[in-house]
Every structure is written in structure tokens, then in C-alpha cells.
N, C-alpha and C positions, 0 to 999 in steps of 0.2 A: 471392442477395442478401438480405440479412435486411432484416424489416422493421422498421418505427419501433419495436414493439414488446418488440421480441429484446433481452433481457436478459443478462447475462452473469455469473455466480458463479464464483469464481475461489476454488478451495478450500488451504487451506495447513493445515499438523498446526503446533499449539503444544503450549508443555510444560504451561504454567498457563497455562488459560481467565480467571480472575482477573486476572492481572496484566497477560494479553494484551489485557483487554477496560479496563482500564485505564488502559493505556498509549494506546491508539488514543481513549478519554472525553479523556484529557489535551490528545491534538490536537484536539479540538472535533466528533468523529465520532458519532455515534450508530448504536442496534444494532437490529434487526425485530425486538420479542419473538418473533411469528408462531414467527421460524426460531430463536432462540436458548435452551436450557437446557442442562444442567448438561455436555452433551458438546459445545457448539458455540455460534456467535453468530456472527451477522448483520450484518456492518460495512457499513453503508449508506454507500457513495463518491459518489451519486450515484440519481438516477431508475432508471436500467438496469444499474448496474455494481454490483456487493456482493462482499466478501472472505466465505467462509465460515472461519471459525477454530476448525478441529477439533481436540481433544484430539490425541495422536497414538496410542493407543487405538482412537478412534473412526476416525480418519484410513485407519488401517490396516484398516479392514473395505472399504475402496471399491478398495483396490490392493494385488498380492502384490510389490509393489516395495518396494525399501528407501526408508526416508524420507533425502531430505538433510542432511546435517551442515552447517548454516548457517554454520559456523563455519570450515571447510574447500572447502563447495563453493557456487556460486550455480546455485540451479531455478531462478529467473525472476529479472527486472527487472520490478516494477511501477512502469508512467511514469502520473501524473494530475497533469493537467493544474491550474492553478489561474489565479485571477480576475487576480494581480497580483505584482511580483515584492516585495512587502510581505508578500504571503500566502505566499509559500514561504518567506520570511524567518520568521516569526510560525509556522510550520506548525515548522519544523526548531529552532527557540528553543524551542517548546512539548515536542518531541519529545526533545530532548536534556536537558530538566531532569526529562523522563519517565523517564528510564534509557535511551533511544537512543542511537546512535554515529553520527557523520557519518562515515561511510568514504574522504570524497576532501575536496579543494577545491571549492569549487563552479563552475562553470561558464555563465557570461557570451558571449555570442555577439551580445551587442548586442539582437537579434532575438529571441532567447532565451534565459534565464535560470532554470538548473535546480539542485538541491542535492540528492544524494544521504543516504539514512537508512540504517539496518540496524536494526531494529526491536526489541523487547526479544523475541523470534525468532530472530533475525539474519537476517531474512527482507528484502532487497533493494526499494527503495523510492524512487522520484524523483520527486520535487513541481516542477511546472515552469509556468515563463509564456513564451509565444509570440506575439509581437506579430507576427500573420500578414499584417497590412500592410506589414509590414516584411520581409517573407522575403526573401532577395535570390533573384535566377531564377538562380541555380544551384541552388539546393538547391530548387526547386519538381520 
């Protein structure tokens, strides 16, 4: 079981460090100098959660895998959660005049309200609100 402490860096390869660190300023995100220069940055999501954004250069020293073609295939879904379904509204408005793509419709469940991204990456992305009050007992 991890404790309160356990942190989690979630590393992804970009083409431009620049644009990428950009693109995510544009959403209202901030970076750790600590962890960030000229081959990486430190996208602070949170207390415990951070996106590492490695060059794909750099990327490629941690794995002898091919990198994904963002463009052709999806590595992950990153789901974060947010305060309101204003703030996912306000997150995906900020991110789309960044040069992001909303890849779907959004999706309303009463309960929960999520909006998909693709990032200036094309790196897979859902901003979402969960009125856990509200969760109907099937889906618990």
C-alpha cells in the first residue's frame, strides 16, 4: 500500500521542450525548476503527481522501446481530476487556443463530467469533475 508520501512521475518524450512547456503555462500549470532544464521539465499536476516531459533524445536513454506515434497510437490516458465542471470547461478553452485538439465530444454523466485533449504531443489527456455524492451504486 503506498504511503501518503508516494509520489508518482509519469514520464512522456516530446518533440519541442519549448512549446511543450508552453502549451501546459497556457493551461495554468507550473514546472519544478529542481527537475526541469534544457532536456526536461517538471509539470507540477499536483502535490504528489508530476508529468516528466522529456525531449525524445533524452526519453530514449531510459528505454530501448520505440517511442509512440501519438498520432497513430495511444500509450496512456491521463485522467486528472478537477475542482468543477467550469474548470474543465476553462482547462480545454485554455488548451485549444494553446494549439490543442479535443479529440471526442465531451462527456456528461450527470455525476461526471469529463472533456478529452491531445496535447500539442498528441499525448492523450482528460480533465474531469466527479460529484462523488452523486455516484449512483452501480458504478460504486
Amino acid at each position: 500500500m503506498p504511503s501518503p508520501s508516494t509520489k508518482i512521475f509519469v514520464n512522456l518524450p516530446v518533440r519541442d521542450l519549448q512549446r511543450t512547456k508552453a502549451f501546459f503555462s497556457a493551461l495554468g500549470f507550473s514546472f519544478d525548476p529542481q527537475f526541469t532544464d534544457e532536456n526536461a521539465a517538471c509539470l507540477v499536476i499536483s502535490d504528489t503527481i508530476y508529468a516528466m516531459l522529456l525531449v525524445e533524445p533524452f526519453f530514449r536513454t531510459f528505454t530501448s522501446k520505440e517511442i509512440a506515434d501519438t498520432k497513430r497510437t495511444a500509450e496512456a490516458i491521463l485522467a486528472v481530476s478537477v475542482e468543477s465542471r467550469a474548470k474543465v470547461d476553462e482547462i480545454l478553452a485554455k488548451a485549444l487556443a494553446a494549439g490543442g485538439s479535443e479529440p471526442r465530444a465531451k462527456q456528461d454523466h450527470g455525476w461526471m463530467y469529463g472533456r478529452s485533449l491531445h496535447d500539442v504531443d498528441g499525448h492523450l489527456w482528460e480533465f474531469f469533475f466527479m460529484d462523488e455524492a452523486a455516484v449512483p451504486q452501480q458504478a460504486r
